[in-house]
N, CA, C and O atoms as a MOPAC input file, in Angstrom:
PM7 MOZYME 1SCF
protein

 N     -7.95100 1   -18.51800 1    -5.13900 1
 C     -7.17300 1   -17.87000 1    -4.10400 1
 C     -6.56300 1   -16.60200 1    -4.68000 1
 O     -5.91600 1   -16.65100 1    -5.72700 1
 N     -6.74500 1   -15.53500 1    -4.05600 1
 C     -6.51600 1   -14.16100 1    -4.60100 1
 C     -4.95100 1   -13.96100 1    -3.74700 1
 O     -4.71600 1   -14.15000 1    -2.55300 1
 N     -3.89000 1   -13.44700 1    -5.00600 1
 C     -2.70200 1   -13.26400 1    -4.65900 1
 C     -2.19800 1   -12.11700 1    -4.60200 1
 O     -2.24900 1   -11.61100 1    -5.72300 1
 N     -1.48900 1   -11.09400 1    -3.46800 1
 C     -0.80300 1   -10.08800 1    -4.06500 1
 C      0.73600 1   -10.07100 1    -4.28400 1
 O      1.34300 1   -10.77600 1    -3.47900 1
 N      1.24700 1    -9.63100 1    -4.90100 1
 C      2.70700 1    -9.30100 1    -5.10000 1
 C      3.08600 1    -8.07700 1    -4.95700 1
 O      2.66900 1    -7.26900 1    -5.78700 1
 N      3.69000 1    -7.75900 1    -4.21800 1
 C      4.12600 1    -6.44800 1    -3.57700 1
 C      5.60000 1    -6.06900 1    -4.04100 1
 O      6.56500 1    -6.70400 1    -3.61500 1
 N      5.72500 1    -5.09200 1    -4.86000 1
 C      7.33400 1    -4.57400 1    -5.10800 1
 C      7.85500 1    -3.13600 1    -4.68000 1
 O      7.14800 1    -2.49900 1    -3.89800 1
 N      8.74800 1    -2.71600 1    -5.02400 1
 C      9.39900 1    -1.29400 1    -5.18600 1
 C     10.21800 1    -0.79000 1    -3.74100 1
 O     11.08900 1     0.06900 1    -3.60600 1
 N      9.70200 1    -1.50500 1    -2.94100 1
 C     10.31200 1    -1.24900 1    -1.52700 1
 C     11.88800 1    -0.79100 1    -1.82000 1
 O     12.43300 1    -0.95400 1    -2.91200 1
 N     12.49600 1    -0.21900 1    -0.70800 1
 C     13.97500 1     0.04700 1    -0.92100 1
 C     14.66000 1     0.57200 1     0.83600 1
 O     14.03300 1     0.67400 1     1.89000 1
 N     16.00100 1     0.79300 1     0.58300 1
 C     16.59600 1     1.99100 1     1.50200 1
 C     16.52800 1     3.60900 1     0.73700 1
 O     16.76000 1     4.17800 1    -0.33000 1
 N     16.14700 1     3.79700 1     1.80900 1
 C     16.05600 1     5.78000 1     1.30500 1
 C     16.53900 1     6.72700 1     2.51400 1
 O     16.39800 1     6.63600 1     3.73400 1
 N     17.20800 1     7.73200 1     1.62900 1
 C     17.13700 1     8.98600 1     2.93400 1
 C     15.62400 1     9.45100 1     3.17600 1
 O     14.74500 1     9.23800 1     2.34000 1
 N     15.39800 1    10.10000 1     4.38200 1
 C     14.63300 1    10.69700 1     4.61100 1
 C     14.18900 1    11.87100 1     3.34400 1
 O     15.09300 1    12.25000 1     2.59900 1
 N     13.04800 1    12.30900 1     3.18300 1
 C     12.80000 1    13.93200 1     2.15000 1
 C     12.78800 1    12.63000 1     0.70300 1
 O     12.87900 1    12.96700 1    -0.47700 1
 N     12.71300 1    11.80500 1     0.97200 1
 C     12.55500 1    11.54800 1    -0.78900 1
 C     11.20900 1    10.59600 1    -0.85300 1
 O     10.19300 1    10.53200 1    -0.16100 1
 N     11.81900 1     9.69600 1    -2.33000 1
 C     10.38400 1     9.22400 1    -2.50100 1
 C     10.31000 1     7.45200 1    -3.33400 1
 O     11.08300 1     6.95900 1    -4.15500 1
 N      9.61400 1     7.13100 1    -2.98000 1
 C      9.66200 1     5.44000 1    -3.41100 1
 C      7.81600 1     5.23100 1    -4.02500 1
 O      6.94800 1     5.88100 1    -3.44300 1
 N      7.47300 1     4.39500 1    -5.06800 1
 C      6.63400 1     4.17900 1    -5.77800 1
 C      6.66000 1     2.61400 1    -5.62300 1
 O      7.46100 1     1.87300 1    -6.19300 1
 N      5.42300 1     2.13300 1    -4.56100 1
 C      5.43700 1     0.71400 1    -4.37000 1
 C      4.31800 1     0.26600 1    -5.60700 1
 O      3.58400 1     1.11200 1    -6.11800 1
 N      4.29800 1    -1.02300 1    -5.96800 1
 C      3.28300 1    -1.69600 1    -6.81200 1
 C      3.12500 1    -3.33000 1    -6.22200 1
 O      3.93600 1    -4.17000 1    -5.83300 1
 N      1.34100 1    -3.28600 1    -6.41200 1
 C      1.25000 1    -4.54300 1    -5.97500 1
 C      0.12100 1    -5.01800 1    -7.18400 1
 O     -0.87900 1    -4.48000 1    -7.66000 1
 N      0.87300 1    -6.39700 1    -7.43200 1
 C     -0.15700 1    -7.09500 1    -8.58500 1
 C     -1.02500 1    -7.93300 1    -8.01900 1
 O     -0.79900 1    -8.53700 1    -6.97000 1
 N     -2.01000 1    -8.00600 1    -8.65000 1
 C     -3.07900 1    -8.86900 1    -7.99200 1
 C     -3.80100 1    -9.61100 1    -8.90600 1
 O     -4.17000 1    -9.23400 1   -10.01800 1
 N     -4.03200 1   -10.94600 1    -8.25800 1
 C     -4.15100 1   -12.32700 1    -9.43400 1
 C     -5.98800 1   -12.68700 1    -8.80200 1
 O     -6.40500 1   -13.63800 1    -8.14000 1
 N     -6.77600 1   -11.37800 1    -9.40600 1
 C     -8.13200 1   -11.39000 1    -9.44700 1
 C     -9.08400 1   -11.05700 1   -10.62000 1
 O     -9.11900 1    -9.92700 1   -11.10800 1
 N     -9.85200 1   -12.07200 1   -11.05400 1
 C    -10.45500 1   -11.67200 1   -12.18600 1
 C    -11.42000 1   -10.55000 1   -12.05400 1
 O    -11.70200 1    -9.82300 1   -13.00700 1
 N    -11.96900 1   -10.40200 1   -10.75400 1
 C    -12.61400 1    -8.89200 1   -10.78400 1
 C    -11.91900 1    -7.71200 1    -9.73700 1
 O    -12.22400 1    -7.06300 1    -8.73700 1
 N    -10.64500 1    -7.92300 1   -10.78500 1
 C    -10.15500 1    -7.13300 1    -9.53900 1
 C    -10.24200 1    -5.58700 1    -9.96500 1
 O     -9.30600 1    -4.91900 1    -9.52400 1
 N    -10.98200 1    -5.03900 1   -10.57300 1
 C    -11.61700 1    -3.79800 1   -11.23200 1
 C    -12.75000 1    -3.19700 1   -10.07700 1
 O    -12.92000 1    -2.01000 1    -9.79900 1
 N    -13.40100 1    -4.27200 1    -9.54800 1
 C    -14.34300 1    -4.02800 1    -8.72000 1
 C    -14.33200 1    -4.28600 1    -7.18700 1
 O    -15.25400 1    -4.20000 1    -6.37600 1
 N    -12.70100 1    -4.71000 1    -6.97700 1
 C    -12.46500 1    -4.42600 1    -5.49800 1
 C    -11.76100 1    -2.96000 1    -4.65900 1
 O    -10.77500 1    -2.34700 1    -5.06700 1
 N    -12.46700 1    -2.66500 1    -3.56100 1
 C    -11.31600 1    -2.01400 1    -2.76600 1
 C    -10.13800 1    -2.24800 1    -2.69500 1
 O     -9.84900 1    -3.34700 1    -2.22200 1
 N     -9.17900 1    -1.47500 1    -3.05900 1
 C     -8.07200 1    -2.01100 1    -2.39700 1
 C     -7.14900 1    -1.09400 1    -1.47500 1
 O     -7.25800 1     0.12500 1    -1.61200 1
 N     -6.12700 1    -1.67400 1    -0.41900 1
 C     -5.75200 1    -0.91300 1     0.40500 1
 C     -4.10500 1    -1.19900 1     0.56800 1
 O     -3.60800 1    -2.32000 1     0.46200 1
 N     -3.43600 1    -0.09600 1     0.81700 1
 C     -1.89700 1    -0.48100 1     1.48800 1
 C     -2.21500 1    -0.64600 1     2.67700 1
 O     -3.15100 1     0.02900 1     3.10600 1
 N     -1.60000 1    -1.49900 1     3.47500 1
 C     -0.95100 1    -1.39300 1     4.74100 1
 C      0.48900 1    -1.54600 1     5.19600 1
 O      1.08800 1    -2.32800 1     4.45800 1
 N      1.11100 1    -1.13500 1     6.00800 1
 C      2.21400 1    -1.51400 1     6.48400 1
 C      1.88600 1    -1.67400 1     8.48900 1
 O      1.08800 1    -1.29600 1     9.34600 1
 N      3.31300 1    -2.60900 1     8.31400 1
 C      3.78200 1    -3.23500 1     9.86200 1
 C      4.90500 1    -2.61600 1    10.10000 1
 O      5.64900 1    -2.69600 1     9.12300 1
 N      5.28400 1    -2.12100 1    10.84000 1
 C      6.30600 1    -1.17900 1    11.98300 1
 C      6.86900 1    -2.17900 1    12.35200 1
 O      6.03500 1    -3.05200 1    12.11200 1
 N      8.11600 1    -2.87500 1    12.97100 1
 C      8.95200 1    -3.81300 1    14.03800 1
 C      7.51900 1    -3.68800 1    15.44600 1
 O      6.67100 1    -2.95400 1    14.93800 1
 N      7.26700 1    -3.90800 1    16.18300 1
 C      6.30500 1    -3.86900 1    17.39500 1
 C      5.61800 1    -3.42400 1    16.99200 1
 O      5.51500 1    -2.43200 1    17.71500 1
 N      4.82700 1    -3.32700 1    16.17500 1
 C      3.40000 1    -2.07100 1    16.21700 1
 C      2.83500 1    -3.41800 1    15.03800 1
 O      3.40200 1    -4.27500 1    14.35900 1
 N      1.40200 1    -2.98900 1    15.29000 1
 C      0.30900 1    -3.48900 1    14.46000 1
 C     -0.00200 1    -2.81900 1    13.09200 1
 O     -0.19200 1    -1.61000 1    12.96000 1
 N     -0.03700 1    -3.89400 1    11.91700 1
 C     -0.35600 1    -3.84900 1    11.06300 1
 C     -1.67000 1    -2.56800 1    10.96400 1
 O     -2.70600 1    -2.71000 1    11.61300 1
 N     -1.44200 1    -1.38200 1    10.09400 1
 C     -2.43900 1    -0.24300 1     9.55600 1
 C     -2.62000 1    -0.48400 1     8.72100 1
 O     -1.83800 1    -0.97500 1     7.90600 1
 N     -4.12000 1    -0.14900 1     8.54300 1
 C     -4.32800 1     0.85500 1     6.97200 1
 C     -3.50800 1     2.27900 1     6.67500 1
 O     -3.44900 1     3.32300 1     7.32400 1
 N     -2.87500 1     1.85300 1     5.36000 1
 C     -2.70600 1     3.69400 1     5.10000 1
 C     -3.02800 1     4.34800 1     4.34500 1
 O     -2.99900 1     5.57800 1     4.38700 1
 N     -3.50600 1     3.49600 1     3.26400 1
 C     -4.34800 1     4.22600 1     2.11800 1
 C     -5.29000 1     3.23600 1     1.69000 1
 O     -5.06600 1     2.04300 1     1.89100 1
 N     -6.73600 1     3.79900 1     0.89000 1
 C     -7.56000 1     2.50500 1     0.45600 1
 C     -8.32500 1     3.47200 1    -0.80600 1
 O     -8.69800 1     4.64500 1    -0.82500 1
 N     -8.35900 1     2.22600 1    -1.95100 1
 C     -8.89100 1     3.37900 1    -3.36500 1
 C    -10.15700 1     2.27500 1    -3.65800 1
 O    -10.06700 1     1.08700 1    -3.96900 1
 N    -11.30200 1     3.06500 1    -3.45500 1
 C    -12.39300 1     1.80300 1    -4.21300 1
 C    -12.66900 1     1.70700 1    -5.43200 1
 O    -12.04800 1     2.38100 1    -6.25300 1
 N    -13.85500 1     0.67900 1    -5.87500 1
 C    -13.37800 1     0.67900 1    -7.50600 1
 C    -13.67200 1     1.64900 1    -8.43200 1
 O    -13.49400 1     1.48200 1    -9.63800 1
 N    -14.24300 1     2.95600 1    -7.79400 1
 C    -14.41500 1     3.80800 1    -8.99100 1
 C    -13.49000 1     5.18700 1    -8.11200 1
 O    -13.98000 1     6.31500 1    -8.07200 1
 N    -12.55700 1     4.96600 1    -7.66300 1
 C    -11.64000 1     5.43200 1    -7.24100 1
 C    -11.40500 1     6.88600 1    -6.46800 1
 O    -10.65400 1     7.83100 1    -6.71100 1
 N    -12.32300 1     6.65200 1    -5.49500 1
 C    -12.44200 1     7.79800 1    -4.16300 1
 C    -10.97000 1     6.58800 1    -3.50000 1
 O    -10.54100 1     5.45100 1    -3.69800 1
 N    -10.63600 1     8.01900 1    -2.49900 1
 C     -9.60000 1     7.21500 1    -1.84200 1
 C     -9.62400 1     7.85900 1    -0.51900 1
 O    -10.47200 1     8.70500 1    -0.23300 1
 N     -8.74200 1     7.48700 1     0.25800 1
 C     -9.15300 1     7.45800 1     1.80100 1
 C     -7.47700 1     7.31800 1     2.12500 1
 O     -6.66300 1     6.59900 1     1.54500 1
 N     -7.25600 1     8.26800 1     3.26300 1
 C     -5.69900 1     8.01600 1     4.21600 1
 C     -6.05400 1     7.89900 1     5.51800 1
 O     -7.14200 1     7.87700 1     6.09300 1
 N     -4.80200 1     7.82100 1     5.91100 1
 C     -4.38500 1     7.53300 1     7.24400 1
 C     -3.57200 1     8.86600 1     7.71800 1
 O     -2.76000 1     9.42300 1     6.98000 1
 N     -3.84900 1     9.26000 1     8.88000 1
 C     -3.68300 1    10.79600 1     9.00700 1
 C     -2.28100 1    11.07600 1     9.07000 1
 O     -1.87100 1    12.19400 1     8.75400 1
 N     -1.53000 1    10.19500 1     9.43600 1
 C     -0.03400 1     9.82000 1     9.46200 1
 C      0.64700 1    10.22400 1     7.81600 1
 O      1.61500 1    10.92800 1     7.52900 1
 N     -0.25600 1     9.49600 1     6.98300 1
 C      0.43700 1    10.09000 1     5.41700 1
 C     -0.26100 1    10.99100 1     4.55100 1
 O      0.22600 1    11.36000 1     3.48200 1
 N     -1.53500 1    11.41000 1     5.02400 1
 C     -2.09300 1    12.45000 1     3.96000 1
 C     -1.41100 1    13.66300 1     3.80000 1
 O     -0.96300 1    14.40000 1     4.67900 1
 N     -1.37800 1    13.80100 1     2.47000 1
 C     -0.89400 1    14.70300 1     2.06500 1
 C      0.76600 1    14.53500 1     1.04500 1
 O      1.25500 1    15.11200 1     0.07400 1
 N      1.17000 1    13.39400 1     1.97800 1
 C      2.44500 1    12.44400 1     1.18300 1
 C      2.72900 1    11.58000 1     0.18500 1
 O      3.55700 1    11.54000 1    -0.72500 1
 N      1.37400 1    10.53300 1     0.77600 1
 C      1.13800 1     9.20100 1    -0.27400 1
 C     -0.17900 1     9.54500 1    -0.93100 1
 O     -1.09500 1    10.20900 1    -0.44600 1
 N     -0.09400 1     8.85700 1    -2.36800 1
 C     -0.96800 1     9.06000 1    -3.33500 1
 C     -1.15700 1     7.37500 1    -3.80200 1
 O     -0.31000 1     6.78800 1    -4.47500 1
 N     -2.58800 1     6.66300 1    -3.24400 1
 C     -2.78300 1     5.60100 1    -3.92200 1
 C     -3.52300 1     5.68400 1    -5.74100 1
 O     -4.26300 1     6.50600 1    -6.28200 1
 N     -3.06000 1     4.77700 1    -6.08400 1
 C     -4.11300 1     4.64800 1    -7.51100 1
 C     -3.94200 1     3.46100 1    -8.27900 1
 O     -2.77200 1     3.08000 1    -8.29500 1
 N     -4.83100 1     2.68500 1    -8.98800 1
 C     -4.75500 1     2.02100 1    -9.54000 1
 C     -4.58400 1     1.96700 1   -11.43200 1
 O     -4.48900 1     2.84800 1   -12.28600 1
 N     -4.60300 1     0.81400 1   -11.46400 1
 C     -4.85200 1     0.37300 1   -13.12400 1
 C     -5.24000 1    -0.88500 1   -13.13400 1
 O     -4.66000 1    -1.93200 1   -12.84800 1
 N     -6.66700 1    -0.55400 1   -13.62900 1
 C     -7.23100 1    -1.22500 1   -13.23800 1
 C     -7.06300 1    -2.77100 1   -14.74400 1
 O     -7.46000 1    -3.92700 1   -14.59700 1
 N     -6.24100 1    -2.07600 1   -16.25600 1
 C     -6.29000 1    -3.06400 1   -17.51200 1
 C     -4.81200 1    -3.52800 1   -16.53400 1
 O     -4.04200 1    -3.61200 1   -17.49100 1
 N     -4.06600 1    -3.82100 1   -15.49400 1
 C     -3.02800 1    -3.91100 1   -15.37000 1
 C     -3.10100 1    -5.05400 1   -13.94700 1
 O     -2.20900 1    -5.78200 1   -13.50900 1
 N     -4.48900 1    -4.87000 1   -13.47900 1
 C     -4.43500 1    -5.68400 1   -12.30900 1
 C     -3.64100 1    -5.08100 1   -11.00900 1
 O     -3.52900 1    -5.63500 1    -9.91600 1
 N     -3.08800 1    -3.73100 1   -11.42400 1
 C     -2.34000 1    -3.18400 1    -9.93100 1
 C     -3.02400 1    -2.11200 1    -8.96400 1
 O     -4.09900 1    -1.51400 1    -9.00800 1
 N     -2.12500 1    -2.12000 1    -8.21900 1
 C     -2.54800 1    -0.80200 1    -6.89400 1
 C     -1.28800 1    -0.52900 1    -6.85800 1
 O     -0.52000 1    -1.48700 1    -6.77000 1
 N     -0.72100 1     0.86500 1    -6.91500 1
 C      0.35900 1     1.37700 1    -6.45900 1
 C      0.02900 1     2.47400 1    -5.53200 1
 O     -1.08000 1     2.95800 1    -5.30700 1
 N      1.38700 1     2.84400 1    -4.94000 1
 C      1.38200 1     3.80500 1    -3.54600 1
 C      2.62500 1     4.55400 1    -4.12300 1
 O      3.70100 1     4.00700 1    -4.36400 1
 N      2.32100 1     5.97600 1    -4.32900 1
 C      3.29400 1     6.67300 1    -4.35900 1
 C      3.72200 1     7.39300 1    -3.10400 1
 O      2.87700 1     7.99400 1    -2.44100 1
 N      5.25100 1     7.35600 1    -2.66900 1
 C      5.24100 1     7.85600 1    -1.02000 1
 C      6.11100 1     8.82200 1    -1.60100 1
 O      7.14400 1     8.36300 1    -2.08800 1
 N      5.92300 1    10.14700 1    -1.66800 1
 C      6.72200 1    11.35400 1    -1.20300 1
 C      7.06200 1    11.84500 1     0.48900 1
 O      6.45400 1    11.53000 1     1.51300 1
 N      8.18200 1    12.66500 1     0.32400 1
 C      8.39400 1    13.32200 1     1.37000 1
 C      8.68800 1    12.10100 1     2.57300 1
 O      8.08700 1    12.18300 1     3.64400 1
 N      9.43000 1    11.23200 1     2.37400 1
 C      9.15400 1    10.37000 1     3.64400 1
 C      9.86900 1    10.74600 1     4.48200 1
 O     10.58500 1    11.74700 1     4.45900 1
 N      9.68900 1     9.64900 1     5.65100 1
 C     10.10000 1     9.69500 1     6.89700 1
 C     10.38900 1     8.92200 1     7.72500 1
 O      9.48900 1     8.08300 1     7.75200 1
 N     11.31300 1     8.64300 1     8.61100 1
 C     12.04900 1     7.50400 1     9.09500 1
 C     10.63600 1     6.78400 1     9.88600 1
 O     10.71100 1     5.56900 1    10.06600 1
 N      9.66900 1     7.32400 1    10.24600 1
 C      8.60200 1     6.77700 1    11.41900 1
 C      8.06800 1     5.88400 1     9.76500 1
 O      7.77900 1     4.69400 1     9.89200 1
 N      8.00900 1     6.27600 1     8.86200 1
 C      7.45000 1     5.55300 1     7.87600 1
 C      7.93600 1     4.05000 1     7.24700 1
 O      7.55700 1     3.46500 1     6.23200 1
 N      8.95600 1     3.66500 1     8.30400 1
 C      9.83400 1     2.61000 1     8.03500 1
 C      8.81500 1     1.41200 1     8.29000 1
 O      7.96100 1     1.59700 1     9.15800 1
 N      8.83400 1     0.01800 1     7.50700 1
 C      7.67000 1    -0.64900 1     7.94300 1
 C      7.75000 1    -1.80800 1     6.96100 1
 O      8.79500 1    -2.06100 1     6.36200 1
 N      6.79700 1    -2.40300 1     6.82800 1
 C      7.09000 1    -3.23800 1     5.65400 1
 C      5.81700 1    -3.22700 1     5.06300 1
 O      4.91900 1    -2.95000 1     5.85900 1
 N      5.40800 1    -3.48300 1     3.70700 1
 C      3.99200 1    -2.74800 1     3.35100 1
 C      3.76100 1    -3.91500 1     1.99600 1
 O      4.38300 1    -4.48100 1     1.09700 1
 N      1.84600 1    -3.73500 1     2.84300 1
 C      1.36000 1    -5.07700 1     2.34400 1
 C      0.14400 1    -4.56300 1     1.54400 1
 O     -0.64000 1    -3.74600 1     2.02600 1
 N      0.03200 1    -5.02600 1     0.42000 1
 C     -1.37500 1    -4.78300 1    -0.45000 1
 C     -2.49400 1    -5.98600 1     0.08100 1
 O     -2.09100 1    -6.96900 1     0.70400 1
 N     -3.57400 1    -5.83400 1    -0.16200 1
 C     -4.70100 1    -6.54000 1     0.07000 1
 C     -6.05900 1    -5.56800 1    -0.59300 1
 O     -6.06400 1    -4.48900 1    -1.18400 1
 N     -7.14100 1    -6.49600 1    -0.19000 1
 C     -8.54200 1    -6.58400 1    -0.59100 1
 C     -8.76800 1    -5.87000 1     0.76700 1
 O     -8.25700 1    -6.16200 1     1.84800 1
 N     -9.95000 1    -4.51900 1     0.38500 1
 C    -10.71200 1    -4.11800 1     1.88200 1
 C    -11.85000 1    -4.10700 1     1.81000 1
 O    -12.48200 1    -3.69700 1     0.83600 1
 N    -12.37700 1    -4.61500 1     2.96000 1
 C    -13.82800 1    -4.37900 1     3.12300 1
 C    -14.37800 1    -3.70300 1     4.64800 1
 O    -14.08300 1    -4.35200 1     5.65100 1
 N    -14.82400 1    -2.97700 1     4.75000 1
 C    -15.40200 1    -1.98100 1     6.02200 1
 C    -14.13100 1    -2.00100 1     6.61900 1
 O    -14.00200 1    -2.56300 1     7.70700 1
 N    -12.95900 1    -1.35100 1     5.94100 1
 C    -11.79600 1    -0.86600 1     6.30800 1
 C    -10.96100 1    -1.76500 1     7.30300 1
 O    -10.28700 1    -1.37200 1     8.25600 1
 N    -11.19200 1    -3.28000 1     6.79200 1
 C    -10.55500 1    -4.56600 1     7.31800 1
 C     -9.83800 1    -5.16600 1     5.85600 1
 O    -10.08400 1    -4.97400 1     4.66500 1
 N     -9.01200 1    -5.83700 1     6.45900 1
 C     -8.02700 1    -6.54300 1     4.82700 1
 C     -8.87600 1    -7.96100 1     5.18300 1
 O     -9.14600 1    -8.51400 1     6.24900 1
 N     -9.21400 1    -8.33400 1     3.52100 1
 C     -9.79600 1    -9.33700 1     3.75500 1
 C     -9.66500 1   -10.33200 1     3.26200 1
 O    -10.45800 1   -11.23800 1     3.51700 1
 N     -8.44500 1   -10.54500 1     2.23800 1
 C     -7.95500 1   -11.89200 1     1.99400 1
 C     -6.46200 1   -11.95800 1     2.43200 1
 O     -5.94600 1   -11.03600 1     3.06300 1
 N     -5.56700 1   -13.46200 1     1.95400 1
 C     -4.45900 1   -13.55700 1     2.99300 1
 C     -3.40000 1   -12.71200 1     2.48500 1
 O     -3.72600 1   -12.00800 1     1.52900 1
 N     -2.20200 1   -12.61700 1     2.90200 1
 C     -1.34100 1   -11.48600 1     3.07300 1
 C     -0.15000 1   -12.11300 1     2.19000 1
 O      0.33400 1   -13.18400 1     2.55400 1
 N      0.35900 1   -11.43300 1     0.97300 1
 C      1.51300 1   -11.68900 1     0.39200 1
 C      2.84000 1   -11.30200 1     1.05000 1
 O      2.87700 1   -11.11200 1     2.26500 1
 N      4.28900 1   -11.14000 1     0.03400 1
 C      5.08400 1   -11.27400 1     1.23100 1
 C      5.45400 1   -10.12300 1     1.99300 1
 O      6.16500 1   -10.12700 1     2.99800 1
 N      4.66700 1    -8.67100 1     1.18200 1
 C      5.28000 1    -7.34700 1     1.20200 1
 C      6.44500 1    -6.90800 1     1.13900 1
 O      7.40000 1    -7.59600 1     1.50000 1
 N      6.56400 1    -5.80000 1     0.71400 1
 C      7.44700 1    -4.73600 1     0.57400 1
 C      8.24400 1    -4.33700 1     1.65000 1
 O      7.63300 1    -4.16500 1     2.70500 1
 N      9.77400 1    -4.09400 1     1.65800 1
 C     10.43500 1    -3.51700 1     3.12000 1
 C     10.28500 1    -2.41400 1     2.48400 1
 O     10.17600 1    -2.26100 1     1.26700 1
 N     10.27800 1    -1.45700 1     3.49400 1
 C     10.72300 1     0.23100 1     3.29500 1
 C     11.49700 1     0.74500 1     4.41900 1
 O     11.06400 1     0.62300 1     5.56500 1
 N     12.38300 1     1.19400 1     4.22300 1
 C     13.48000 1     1.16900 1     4.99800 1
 C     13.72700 1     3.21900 1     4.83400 1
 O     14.11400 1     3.64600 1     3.74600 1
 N     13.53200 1     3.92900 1     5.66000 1
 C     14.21900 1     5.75700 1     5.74800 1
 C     15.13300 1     5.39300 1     6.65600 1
 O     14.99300 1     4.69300 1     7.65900 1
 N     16.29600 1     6.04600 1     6.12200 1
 C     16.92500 1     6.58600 1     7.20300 1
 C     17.07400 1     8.07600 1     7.24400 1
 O     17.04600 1     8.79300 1     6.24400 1
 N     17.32300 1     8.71200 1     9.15500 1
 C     17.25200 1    10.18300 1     9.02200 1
 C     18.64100 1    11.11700 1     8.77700 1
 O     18.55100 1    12.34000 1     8.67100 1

């Protein structure tokens, strides 16, 4: 059973910046996609960033240009660096496994991220 652990979440003003990390308890986890998502209060779970294993990466038009995914891969993590945020960016944010830009194993407890403006 593949696990993630999701940290770094916080309260922030708006204009700044938070560095999430999620560990993952996979022996090939060198050779998976992996992706952030976050959940909004009412809104459906997104993709917002996804890095595959030789590390092209992919956004969500909402944060390009802001968030920077990347891994390590001797470390077992995926982190999300979020600059410049923004209160719409408030959410709670979940690491996982992607495949054809679907999360595909179960969901750890995620990260809050909390802007205020």
């Amino acid at each position: 059973q593949v696990q993630f652990v999701e940290s770094g979440g916080g309260l922030v003003q708006a204009g700044t910046a938070l560095r999430l990390s999620c560990r993952v308890s996979h022996k090939w986890f060198a050779a998976l996609t992996m992706g952030w998502f976050r959940q909004a209060p009412g809104k459906q779970r997104e993709l917002v960033a996804a890095i595959s294993r030789l590390g092209s990466t992919t956004y969500a038009d909402a944060v390009k240009g802001r968030f920077t995914i990347s891994r390590d891969n001797a470390k077992n993590t995926v982190y999300l660096q979020m600059d410049s945020l923004k209160p719409e960016d408030t959410a709670v944010y979940y690491c996982n496994q992607v495949e054809n830009g679907v999360a595909r194993g179960s969901w750890g407890q995620g990260t809050q991220v909390t802007v205020s403006s």
